[in-house]
N, C-alpha and C positions, 0 to 999 in steps of 0.2 A: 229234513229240517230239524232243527237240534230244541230242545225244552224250551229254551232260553227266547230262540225266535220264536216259537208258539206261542209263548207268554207277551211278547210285545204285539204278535197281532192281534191277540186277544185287546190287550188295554188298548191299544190304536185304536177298535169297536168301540169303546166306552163312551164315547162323545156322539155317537150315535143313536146310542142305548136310548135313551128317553123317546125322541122325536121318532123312533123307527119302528118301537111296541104299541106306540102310540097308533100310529099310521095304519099299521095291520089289525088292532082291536078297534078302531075305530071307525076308518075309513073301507074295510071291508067287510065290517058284520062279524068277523070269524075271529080265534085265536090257534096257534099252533104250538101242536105241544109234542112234546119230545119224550120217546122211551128208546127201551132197549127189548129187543128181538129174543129169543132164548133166553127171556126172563122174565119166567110167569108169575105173575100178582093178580092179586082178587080185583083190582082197577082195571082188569081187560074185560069182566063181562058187563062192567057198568058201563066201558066204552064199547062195547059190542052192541047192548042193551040201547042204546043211545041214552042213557041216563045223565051224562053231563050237558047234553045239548037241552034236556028238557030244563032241569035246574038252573043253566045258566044263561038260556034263552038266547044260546050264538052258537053259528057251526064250529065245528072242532078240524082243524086240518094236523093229526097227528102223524107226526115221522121219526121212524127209528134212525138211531144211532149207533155208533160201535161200539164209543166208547165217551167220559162224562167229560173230558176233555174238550170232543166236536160240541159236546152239546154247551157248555162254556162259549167258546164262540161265537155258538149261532143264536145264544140270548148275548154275546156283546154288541151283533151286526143287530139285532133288534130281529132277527129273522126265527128266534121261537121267544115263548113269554114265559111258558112253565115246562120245568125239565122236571118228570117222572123218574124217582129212581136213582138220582143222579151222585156218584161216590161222594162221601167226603173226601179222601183225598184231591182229585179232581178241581172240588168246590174251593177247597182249602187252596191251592194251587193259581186259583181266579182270581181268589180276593185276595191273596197275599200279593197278587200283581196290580191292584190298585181296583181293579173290577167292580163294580157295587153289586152284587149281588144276597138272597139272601134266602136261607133253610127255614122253611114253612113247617115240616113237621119229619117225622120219622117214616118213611117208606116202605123200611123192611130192615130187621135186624138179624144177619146169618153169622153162621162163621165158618161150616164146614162146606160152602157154596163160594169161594174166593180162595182160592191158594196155589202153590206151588207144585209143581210135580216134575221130579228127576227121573232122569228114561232109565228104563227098567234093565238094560246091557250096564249100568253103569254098578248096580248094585250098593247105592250110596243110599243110607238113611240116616236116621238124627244120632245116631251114635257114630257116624262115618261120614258129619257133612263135610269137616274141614278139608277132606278130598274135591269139591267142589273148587277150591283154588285153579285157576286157570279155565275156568271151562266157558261155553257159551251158554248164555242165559235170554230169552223172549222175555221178555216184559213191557204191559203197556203203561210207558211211561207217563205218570200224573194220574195218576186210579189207584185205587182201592189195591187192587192187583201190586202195585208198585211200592207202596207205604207198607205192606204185607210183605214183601220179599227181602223190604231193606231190616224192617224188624227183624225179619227170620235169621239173616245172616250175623244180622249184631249180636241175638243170641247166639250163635254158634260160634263165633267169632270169625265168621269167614270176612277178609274184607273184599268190598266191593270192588275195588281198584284190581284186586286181580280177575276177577271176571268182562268176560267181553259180553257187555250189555249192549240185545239188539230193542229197540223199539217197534215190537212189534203191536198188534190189535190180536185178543183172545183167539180169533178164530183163524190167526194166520200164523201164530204161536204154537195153535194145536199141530196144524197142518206139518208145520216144521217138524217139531217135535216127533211124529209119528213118521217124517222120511228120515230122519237123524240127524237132521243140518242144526239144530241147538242139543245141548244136553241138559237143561231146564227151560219147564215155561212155564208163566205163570199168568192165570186167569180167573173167569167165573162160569157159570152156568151150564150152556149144552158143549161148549169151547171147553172148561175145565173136564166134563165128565170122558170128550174123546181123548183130552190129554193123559187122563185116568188107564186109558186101554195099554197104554204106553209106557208107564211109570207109575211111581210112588210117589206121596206126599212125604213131606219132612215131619210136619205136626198134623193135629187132627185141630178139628175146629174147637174141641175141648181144652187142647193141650195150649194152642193159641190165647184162648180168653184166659187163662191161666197166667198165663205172661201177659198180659194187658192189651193184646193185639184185637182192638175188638174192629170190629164190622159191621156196616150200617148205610142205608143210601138213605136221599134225604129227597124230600119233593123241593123244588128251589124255584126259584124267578128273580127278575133284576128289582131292586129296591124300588126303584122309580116307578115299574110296571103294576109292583104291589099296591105303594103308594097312592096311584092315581082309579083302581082296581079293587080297594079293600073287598068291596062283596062279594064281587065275581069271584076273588082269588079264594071269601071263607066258602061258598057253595061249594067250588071245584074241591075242595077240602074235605069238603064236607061229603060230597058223593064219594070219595075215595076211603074215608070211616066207613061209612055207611056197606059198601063192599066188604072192607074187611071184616065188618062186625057179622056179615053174611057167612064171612067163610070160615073165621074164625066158632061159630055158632056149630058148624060140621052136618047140619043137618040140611045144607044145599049142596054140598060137593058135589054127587054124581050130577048137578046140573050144571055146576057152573064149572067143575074141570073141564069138561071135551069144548068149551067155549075158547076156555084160556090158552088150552091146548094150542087150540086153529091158530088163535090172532099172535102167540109166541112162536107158532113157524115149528112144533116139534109135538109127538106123540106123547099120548095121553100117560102112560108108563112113564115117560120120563120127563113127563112135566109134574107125575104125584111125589115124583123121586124128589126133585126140585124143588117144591113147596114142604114137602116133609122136613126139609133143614129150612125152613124161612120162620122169622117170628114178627107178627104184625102187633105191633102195640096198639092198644086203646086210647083213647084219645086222651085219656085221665092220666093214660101210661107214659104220656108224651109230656105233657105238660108237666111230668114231677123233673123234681130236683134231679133224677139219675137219667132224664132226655134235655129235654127244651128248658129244663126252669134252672140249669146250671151245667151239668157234665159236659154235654153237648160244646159248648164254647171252652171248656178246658180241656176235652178230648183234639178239637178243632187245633187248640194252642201247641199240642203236643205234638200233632198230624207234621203241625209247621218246621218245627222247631228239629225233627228229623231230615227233612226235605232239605234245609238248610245245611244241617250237619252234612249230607251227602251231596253239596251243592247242586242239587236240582233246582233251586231257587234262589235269588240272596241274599232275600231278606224276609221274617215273619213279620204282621203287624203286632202290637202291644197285645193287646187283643180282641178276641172272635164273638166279645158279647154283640156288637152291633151287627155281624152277622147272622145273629138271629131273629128270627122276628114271629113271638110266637101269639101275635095278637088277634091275624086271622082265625087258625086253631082253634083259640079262645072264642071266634063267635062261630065258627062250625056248630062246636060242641054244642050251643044254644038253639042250631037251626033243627 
């Protein structure tokens, strides 16, 4: 299936969206919420802790995804409410398709946790990418992963057009990657570090934010779901601070790593590796000008505006201020 049809069944969902989040938080007591597996955040021992269920006074039916794109989706089909973690690229990719969806707050800010790696037979690095011409490249197209790789190559000026770009998912890019069938892939978390065994990065997560390449998941849900949901959505907000503020503090870690460990599907060693490049903002941190109270929506407009260039998509909206919506947050931070 090609971007282009993913995007139309995505927006095909949209007329769904209201009456079907509606239906599931209403009609059955519970909400379902959406993360990602081999990607550990301080929000796995408050979900392990049952701490959302106490706070928000409804079961939680959480399921992992592979990648922010399913999770797009399965808040268009009304089939999840709040997606944990979820790219901006991805995000950007939804709502530029007409989608209403909309970024709650800041999830987790990386950089050296998302990127590229060329197999290691090939001997190509950032002084020798334009070798890269002609080659096969994994990438999961409409993620974080993908807006990351088209940056990469515009700096080096390799163009895309001569690469044979496959759409893959991180964990089947790694797979690739390590029997030889691509000669680049690109990903994140326990997917990028097996990619690692394999090759080299082109930049480091320093060298990226330097070039403007930044990186960031966002917690999201459909406008409508917010809408109709404001308190439920600032609580769940609100225990997901309250986490970070935990782990962020460092003086809970040995309890709450081998937690996060289990419910991420991966060892404790390489889940401390994992969190060691993660940066959880404060809630103060979120709401300034350089998150939610501006950048955020011109970072967004940028996102787009590349996606376009590379016709993954074909058209940006004006822009990604109404894609924010940082009012929940706002009453977290009071609860």
């Amino acid at each position: 299936m090609t971007l282009k049809n993913k995007l139309a069944g995505a927006a095909a969902g949209i007329a769904l969206l209201a009456g079907g989040s509606a239906a599931v938080a209403d009609g059955h007591g519970e909400i379902t919420v959406a993360y990602f597996l081999e990607w550990p955040m301080p929000f796995q021992f408050a979900k392990e802790n049952g701490m959302y269920e106490e706070a928000l006074g409804t079961s939680i039916n959480w399921v992992s995804f592979d990648t922010g794109t399913a999770m797009s989706a399965a808040m268009a089909s009304g089939d999840v409410q709040i997606s944990v973690s979820q790219g901006v690229p991805p995000f950007v990719v939804a709502t530029s398709a007409g989608q209403d969806l909309q970024i709650l707050d800041v999830a987790v800010s990386y950089a050296d946790n998302d990127n590229c790696v060329v197999a290691s037979a090939l001997e190509i690095d950032k002084n020798s990418a334009a070798e890269l011409a002609g080659k096969t490249v994994a990438v999961p197209l409409g993620t974080a992963a993908h807006y990351g790789f088209l940056k990469q190559m515009g700096h080096f000026g390799v163009d895309v057009a001569s690469l044979e770009v496959v759409d893959m998912a991180p964990a089947e890019g790694a797979a690739a990657l390590a029997q030889g069938q691509v000669d680049m892939s690109c990903g994140w978390g326990g997917a990028l570090r097996r990619m690692k065994e394999h090759g080299n990065v082109l930049l480091t997560g320093a060298e990226k934010t330097e070039l403007g390449i930044l990186v960031f998941d966002a917690t999201t849900a459909p406008a409508a779901y917010v809408a109709e949901n404001p308190e439920m959505v600032a609580k769940f907000l609100a225990v997901t601070a309250k986490a970070n503020e935990m782990w962020n503090a460092g003086d809970m870690v040995d309890e709450m790593l081998p937690v996060i460990a289990a419910d991420a599907g991966m060892d404790e060693d390489a889940t401390a590796e994992t969190l060691a490049g993660f940066v959880f903002p404060t809630v103060d941190e979120q709401l300034s000008a350089a998150w939610l109270g501006g950048n955020a929506a011109e970072f967004m407009k940028g996102v787009a505006e590349v996606f376009v260039e590379s016709g993954s998509i074909p058209g940006a909206l004006d822009s990604y201020e109404a894609a924010v919506n940082a009012s929940p947050l706002t009453d977290a931070g009071a609860m």
